[in-house]
Structure formats: structure tokens, C-alpha cells
C-alpha positions in Angstrom: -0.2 -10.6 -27.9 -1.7 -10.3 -24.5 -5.0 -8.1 -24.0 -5.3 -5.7 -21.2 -6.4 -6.9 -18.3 -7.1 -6.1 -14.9 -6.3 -8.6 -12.1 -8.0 -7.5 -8.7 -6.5 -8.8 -5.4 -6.7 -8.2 -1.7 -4.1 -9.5 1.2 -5.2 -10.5 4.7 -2.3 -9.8 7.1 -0.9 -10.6 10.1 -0.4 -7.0 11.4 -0.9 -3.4 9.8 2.1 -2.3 9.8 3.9 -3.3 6.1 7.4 -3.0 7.1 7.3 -5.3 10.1 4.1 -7.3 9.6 3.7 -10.6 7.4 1.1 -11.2 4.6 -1.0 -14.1 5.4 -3.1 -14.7 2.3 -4.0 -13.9 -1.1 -6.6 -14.0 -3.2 -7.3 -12.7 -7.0 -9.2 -13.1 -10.0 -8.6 -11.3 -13.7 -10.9 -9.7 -15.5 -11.3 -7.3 -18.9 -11.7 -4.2 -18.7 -15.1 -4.3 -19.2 -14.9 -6.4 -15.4 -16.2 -9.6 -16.9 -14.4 -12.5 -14.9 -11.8 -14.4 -17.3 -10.0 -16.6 -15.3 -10.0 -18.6 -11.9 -9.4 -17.6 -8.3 -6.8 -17.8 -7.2 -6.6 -17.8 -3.1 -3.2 -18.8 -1.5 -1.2 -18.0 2.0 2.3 -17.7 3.1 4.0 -19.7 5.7 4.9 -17.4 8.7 8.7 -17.2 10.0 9.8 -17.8 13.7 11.3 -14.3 13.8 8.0 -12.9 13.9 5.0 -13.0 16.5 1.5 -12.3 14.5 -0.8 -9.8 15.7 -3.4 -11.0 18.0 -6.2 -8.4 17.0 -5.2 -9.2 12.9 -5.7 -13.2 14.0 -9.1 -12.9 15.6 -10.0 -10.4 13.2 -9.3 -12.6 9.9 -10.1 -15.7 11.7 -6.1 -17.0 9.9 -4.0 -18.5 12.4 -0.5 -19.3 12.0 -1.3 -22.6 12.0 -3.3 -22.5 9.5 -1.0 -20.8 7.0 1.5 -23.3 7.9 -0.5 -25.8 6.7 -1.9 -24.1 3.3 0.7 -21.6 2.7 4.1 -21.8 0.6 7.0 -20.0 1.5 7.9 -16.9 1.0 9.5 -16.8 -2.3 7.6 -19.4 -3.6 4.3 -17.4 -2.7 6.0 -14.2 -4.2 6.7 -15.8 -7.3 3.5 -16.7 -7.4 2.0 -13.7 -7.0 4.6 -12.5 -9.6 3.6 -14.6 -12.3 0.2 -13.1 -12.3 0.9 -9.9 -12.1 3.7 -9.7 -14.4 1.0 -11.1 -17.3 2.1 -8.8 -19.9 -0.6 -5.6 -20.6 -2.1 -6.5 -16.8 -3.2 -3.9 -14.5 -3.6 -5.2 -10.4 -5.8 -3.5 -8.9 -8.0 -3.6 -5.1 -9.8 -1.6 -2.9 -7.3 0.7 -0.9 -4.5 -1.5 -2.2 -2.0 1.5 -3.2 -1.3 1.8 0.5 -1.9 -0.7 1.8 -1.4 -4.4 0.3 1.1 -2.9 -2.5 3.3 -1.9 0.2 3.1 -5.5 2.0 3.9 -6.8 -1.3 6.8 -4.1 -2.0 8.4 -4.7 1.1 7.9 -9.0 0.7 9.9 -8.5 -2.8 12.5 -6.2 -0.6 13.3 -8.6 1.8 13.8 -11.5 -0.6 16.1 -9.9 -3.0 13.4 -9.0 -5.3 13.3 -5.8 -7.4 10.5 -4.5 -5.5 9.3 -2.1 -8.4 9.4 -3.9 -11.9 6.5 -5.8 -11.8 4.6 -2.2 -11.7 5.4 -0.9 -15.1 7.5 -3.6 -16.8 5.4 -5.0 -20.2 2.9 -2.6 -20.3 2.1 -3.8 -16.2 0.9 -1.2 -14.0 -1.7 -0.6 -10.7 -4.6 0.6 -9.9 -6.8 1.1 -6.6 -10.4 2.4 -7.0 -11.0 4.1 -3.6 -10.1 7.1 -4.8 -12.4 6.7 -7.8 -15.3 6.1 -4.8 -14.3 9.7 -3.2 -14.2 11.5 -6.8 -17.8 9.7 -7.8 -19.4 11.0 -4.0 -17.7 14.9 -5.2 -18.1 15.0 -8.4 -20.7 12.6 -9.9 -22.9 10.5 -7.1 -25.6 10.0 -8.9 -26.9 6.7 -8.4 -24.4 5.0 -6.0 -25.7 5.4 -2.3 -23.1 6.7 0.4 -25.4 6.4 3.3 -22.8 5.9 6.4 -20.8 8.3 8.2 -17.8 8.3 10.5 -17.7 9.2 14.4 -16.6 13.1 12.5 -19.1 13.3 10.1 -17.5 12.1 7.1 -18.8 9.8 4.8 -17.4 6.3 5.2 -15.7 4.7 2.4 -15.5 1.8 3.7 -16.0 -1.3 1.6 -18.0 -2.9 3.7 -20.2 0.1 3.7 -20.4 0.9 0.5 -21.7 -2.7 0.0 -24.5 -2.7 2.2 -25.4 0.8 1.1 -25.8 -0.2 -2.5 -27.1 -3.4 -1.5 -24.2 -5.3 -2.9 -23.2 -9.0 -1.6 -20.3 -8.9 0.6 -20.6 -12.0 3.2 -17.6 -12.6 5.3 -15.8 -9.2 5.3 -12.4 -9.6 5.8 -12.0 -12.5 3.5 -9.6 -11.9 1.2 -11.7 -13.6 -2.0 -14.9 -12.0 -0.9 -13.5 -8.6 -0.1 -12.1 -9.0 -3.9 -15.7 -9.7 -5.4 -17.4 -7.0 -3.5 -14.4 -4.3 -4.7 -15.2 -5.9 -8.4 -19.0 -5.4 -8.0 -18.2 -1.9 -6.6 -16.6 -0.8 -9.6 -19.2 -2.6 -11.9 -21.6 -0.1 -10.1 -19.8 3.2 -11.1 -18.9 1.8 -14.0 -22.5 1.5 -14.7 -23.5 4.7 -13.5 -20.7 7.2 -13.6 -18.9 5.5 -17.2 -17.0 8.7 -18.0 -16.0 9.5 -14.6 -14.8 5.3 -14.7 -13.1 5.3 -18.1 -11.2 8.7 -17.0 -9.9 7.8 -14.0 -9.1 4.4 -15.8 -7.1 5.7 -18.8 -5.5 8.7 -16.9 -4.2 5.8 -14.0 -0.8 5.6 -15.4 2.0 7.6 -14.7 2.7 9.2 -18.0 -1.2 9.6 -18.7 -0.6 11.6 -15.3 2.5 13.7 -15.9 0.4 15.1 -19.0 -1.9 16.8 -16.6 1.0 18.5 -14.8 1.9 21.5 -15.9 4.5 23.0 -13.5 5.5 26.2 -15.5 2.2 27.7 -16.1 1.1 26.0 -12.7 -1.8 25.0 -14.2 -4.8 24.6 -12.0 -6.5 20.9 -11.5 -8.6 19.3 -8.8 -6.8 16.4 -6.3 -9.0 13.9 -4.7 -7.6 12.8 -1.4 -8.1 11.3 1.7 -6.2 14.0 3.4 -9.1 16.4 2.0 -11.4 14.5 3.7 -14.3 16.4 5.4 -18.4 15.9 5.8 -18.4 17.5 2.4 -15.8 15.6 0.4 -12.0 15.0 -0.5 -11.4 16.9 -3.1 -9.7 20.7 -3.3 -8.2 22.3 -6.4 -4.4 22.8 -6.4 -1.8 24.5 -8.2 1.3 22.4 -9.0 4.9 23.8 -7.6 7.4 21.3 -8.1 8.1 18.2 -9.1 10.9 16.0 -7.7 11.3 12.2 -8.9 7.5 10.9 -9.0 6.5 13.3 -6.2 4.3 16.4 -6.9 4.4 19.7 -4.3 1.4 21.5 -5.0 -0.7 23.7 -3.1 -4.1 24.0 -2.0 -6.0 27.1 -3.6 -8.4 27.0 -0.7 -5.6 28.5 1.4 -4.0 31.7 1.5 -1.2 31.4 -1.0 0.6 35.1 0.0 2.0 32.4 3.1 3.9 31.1 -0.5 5.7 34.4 -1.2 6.8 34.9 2.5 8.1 31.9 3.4 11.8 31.4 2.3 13.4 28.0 1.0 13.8 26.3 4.8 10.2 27.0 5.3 8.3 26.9 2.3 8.2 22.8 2.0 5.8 22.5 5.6 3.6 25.5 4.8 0.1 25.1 5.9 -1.5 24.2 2.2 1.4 22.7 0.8 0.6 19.0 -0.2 2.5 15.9 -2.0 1.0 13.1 -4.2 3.1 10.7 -6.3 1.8 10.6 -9.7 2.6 6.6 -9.5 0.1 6.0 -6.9 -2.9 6.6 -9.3 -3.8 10.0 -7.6 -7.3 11.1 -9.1 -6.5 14.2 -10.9 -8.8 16.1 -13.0 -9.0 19.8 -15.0 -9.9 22.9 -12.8 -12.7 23.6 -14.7 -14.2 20.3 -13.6 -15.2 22.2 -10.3 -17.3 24.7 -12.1 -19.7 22.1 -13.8 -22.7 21.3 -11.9 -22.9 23.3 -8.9 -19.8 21.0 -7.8 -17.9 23.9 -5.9 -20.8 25.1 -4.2 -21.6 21.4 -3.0 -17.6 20.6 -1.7 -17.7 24.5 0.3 -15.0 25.4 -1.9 -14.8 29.2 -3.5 -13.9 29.5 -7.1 -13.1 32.7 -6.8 -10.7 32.1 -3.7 -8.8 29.6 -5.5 -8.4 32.0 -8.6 -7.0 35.0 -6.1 -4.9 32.4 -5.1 -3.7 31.0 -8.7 -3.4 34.7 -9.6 -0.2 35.3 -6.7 1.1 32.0 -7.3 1.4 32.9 -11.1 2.8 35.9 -10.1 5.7 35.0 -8.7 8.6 32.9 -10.2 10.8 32.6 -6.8 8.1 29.9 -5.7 9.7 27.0 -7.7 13.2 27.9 -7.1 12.0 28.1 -3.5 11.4 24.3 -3.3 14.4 23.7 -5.4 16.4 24.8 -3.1 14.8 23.6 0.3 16.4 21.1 2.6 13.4 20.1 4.6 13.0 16.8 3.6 14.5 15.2 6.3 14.2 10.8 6.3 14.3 9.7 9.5 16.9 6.3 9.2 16.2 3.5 10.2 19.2 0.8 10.6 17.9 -2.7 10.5 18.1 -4.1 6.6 14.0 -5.3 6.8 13.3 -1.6 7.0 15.3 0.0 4.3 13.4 -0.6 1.5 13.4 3.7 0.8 16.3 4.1 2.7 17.1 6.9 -0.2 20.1 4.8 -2.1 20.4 3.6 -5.3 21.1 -0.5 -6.0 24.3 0.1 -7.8 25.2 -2.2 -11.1 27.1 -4.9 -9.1 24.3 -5.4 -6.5 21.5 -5.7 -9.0 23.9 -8.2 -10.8 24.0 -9.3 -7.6 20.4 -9.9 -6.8 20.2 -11.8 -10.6 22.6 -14.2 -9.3 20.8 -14.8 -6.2 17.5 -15.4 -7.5 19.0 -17.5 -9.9 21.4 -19.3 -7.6 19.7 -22.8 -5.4 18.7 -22.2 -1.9 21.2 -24.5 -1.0 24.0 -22.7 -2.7 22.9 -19.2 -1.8 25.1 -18.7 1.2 28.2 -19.9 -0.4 28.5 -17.8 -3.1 30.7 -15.3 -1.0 29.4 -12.5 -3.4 30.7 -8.6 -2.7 27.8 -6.0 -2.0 28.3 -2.1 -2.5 25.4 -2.2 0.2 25.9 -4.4 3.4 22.5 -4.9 3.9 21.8 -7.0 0.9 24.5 -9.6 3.2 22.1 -9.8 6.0 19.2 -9.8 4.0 20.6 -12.9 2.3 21.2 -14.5 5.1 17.9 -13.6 6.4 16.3 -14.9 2.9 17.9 -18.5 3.5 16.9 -18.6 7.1 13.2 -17.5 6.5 12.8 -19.8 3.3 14.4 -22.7 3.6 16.7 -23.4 6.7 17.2 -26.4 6.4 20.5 -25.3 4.2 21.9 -23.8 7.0 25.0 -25.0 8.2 25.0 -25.6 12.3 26.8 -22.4 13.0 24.3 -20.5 10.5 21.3 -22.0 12.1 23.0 -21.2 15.6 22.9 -17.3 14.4 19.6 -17.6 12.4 17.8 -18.7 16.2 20.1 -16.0 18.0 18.2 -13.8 15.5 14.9 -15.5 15.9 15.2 -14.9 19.8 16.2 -11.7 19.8 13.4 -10.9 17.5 10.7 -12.3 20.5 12.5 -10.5 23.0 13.0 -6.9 21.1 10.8 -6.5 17.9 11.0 -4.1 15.5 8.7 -0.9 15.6 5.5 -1.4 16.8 5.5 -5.1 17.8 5.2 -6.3 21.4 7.6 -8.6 23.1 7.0 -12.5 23.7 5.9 -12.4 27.4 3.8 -8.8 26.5 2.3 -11.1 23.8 1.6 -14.0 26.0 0.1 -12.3 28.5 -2.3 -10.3 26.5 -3.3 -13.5 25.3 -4.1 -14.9 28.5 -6.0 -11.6 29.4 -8.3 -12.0 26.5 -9.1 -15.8 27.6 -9.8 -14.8 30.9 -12.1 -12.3 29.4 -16.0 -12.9 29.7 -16.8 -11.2 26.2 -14.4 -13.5 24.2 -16.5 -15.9 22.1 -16.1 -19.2 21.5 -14.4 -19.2 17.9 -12.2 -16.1 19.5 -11.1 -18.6 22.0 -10.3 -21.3 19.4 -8.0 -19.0 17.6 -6.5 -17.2 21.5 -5.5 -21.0 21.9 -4.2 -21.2 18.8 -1.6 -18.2 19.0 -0.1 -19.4 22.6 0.3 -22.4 21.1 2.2 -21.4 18.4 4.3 -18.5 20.2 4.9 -21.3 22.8 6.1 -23.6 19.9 8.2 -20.8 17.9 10.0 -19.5 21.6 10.9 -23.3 22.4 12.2 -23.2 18.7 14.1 -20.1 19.4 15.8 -21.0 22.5 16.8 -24.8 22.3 
């Protein structure tokens, strides 16, 4: 039987923007869960496609060309089901620094657009994820003593940046934006609180999975608790207490008791969802949640500006009135935008039906050379063009001479009109120039300038020939 484990990770990308951007490489390391190292790195990259132009700032920040992850990277299933077989380690939970948001969604959206289930490796065999920067914000509200947050933000705000809260706690972290060093520094990090703040640690730790969370919710009574969030965020913390409304799926309304909940009772079913207090969490993010009562230990309100006596007023109407919850049962203000190009539907709000997840199996089980020609039937067109899509990115030399014809019409028209917040080829080329031409641009900057015309140049010939 497999222990519990936590395997920490990071991704350095090509872009910030998971839906359009590529991963360029990964690293990771397992530990226990008492964060003693138990295995090997692991650092790998993936092999970037011709329908997609890589950020120039993400390049010179990362120092990770395309070239180079041509040369050390795999594909992208076969880097996928790489990552896979480590995080799918039975009783394993992955974990990073900001990784929920972030690299999660790089890797949900990777899975998506090969055909993957893009969810299972989060809960199946005891699996699940972490991500310890909300664990930083609680420790500065609720328990800082002995871990140093010494810098601020251009507001005022404490920064929790990693790199920050390295140097601030004098904790080795050479060659930020490395994945494997950003990984040890996150590690070391939680070592710290661990040390210091081990209840606050172990709670957040046991209470990270989703049905440790749902316990805490208590939607009839509305029972009070304290939410630790970046959207909080001011000089004096990121944490509020909230009463939970409604619960829909994995998504929690609640509302903040530091605001004036009468706005609750006025508002009717078309309004009551974008009410000024009203905020959302997914209890399978690993929100930080905690007991009301947590607030009133240790001068804790006083020190976060918040009134306990406000947020009991407050609890007190909400209680008070039971149309609340039918309120947001009822309301029709969660409107999803659609999007209509398959790489960007990954919560485009339907359900894989039976025959497309049989589907899927087939696929993943089928060789890339046979993958085109198995002339399945989706209830979903988009899992067509993602195939093809799949085959093209992976391995194209399987495409037939009218299917690689189509595969560079696609690549070209990808230069020419990228998705969302890409920039076109010539935009891209002639940023690139600007920044040669530019007197502050160093000389490794310049190296890896030369690098990206070189390949755009290389993938537009490959596009248009």
C-alpha cells in the first residue's frame, strides 16, 4: 500500500495565459508529509507546436527558448503522461506555490487538449492538490509569529511573493524563475511554517480536501467561518469572515460579514448573485477555511480591522431571513461568456456524454498512426477537431498529404490571427526587432531575442511552404 505523499512541482511557461499559452518545463520532487525529500528530481520540458508563437517577455524572463525545449523536451502526450504517472502515485498529494491557479490550470487545459480527462488525476486513488500560498496569507493573519513578511507592494500590501518571502526569512532561492529552484524554496517555505506555526500547517493540511471541506459548510444554519483570500487582500491581510448562502456544484456563495448584509434582503433573485459582498470559492481549490471563533482568539480581529460585532449584526439578518437561499436558487446571473474554438472549451458548461468518454478511451488507447482513421462518432464536435489537432501537434508525421495540407492551413492561420491575447507574426517580429535595437537589452537578452526570430522565422517558413 502506498504512503501519503506530497509531490511539489512548479511549471515555467511560455505565456500567462493557460488556455492559449504552452508549458515549457517541469520540475518536481516527492516528499512525506513530514517534507523530508524521498525521491529524485525530476525536471523535464515539452516540445513547442508550430501553431503557437511563445511569449517574448515569458522567454527572456525564464531564460527557455523554443529551441531549447525542442531539444530537451518530449511531446506533448508523452510529457503529460509523464507528469501523470507521478501524480497519479496512489495516496499523493501535488502540491506548489500558487499552483491552484496557475500551473494546475496549464496542466488542466494540456490534458483537455489531448483527449485527457482533465480532472481524475485530482481525486482518483486517494490523489488530490494542494497549494500553500494561501497557508502564507492565513499564517501573516492569524499566526505570524516567527516567519518575517518584510516586503510590501506599490498599495501597501504585504507581498507574497516567493521570492520575497525567501529573502525575508533568509531562505536559499538562487535563480528565481527556475522551475527546480522555485520548487525547493516553496518546500523550504513550508518547512518554516511547518516549524513554527505546526497547528496552523497540519489544519490547513488535513482540512485541504474537498470532503474535509464540505464539513465546514454549513449552509442551513449559515454557519459563520473565516475565508482567506487574495481577493481580501489589503495592508492588513486577506482574510474576512463570511456566512455561507449557497452551494452549487463545488462552488460556494457566501457573503462577507464586513458588509452590510440588509443589501441581502433587498435585492431580488436577478440581483442578489453581484451584490457588493457576495463572494465564491470552490471548496476543490483548497480554499483556507477556518471556524468563526478563530477571529476572536488573540487580538486577531482587532489586528485584520475587522468588527466582531459588525459581522454578528450581519449574521443575525442573514439568519433571519430564509428567502436568501432560495434567492440564489433561483438567480439567472451566471452568465459564461462562449467561446467557439475547441482549445478553449475546457468549461464550456457540457457534460462528456458515455459515448465520448468511451471515445476518449479508445483514443488514448488507439497508435498515433491509427488515430485519424478510426472514423469514431462524437456527441460533441469538438472532440473531432481536437483529434485532429492531437495528431498534428504530436506526431505529424502520420498525417496523410491532405491532413498535413490542413494541419499548416491551421498552423498559418494561427501566426496570422491568434487566439485571445496573442499577437500576430509580423506584431511579434517586430517587437523583436525593437527590443534588439534597444540600448538596455543585455547580452544574454540578446542571445535569447535572436533565438525567437529565428525560430518564428523557421516555424512561418514551415507554415507557408
Amino acid at each position: 500500500m502506498n504512503k501519503s505523499s506530497i509531490f511539489w512541482y512548479d511549471l515555467e511557461t511560455f505565456g500567462t495565459n493557460p488556455q492559449v499559452d504552452r508549458i515549457a518545463q517541469m520540475a518536481g520532487i516527492r516528499t512525506d508529509l513530514d517534507l523530508n525529500i524521498i525521491s529524485e528530481e525530476m525536471i523535464i520540458y515539452q516540445k513547442p507546436t508550430p501553431d503557437y508563437l511563445p511569449s517574448i517577455d515569458a522567454c527572456l524572463l525564464t531564460g527557455i527558448t523554443p529551441q531549447i525545449a525542442m531539444e530537451k523536451g518530449s511531446d506533448e502526450v508523452e510529457f503529460l503522461n509523464k507528469i501523470l504517472k507521478e501524480f497519479m502515485v496512489p495516496n499523493t498529494t501535488v502540491a506548489g506555490f500558487n499552483s491552484i491557479n496557475f500551473d494546475d490550470e496549464f496542466i488542466r487545459n494540456d490534458l483537455y487538449k489531448n483527449l485527457f480527462d482533465p480532472y481524475r488525476r485530482e481525486y482518483i486513488n486517494g490523489c488530490s492538490r494542494w497549494d500553500i500560498i494561501n497557508l502564507v496569507r492565513a499564517c501573516h493573519d492569524l499566526a505570524p509569529e516567527g516567519i518575517n513578511f518584510n516586503h510590501k507592494t506599490e498599495k501597501g500590501n504585504t507581498s507574497f511573493k516567493l521570492v520575497h518571502l525567501t529573502e525575508d526569512n533568509n531562505i536559499e532561492q538562487v535563480g528565481a524563475h527556475d522551475a527546480m529552484v522555485d520548487v525547493y524554496a516553496t518546500i523550504n517555505v513550508a518547512k518554516l511554517i511547518k516549524k513554527k506555526q505546526p497547528g496552523l500547517f497540519d489544519y490547513y493540511f488535513k482540512n485541504h480536501y474537498k470532503n474535509e471541506e464540505k464539513k465546514l459548510i454549513d449552509i442551513a444554519d449559515h454557519t459563520p467561518l473565516i475565508l482567506t483570500s487574495v481577493n481580501f487582500t489589503t495592508p492588513l491581510g486577506s482574510t474576512r469572515p463570511i456566512a455561507p448562502l449557497f452551494i452549487k456544484d463545488n462552488t460556494v456563495y457566501a457573503f462577507d460579514l464586513t458588509k452590510d448584509a440588509t443589501a441581502l434582503q433587498e435585492a431580488n433573485e436577478n440581483e442578489i448573485s453581484t451584490l457588493d459582498g457576495i463572494v465564491r470559492f470552490a471548496i476543490n481549490k483548497a480554499p483556507f477555511i477556518a471556524p468563526f471563533n478563530v477571529l476572536k482568539k488573540d487580538n486577531r480581529a482587532q489586528r485584520l480591522g475587522i468588527s466582531i460585532e459588525t459581522a454578528e449584526r450581519n449574521l443575525a439578518i442573514i439568519r433571519k431571513d430564509s428567502s436568501i437561499a432560495k434567492k440564489f436558487a433561483l438567480s439567472n446571473q451566471e452568465f459564461i461568456k462562449k467561446d467557439s474554438d475547441p482549445d478553449l472549451l475546457l468549461y464550456d458548461d457540457t457534460f462528456t456524454s458515455k459515448r465520448d468518454t468511451l471515445n476518449l478511451a479508445i483514443i488514448q488507447n488507439t497508435k498515433p498512426s491509427d488515430k485519424l482513421f478510426k472514423n469514431l462518432i462524437f456527441d460533441q464536435p469538438k472532440y473531432h477537431e481536437l483529434l485532429f489537432r492531437q495528431v498534428g501537434r504530436n506526431w505529424p508525421q502520420f498525417l496523410t498529404d491532405e491532413q498535413k495540407a490542413l494541419w499548416k492551413n491551421f498552423c498559418s492561420s494561427r501566426l496570422l490571427q491568434p487566439l485571445s491575447t496573442g499577437i500576430d507574426y509580423f506584431t511579434y517580429m517586430r517587437n523583436i526587432e525593437e527590443k534588439l535595437n534597444s540600448k538596455s537589452v543585455t547580452g544574454k537578452e540578446k542571445l535569447i531575442l535572436l533565438a525567437l526570430k529565428q525560430y518564428g522565422e523557421a516555424i512561418y517558413s514551415y507554415a507557408f511552404t
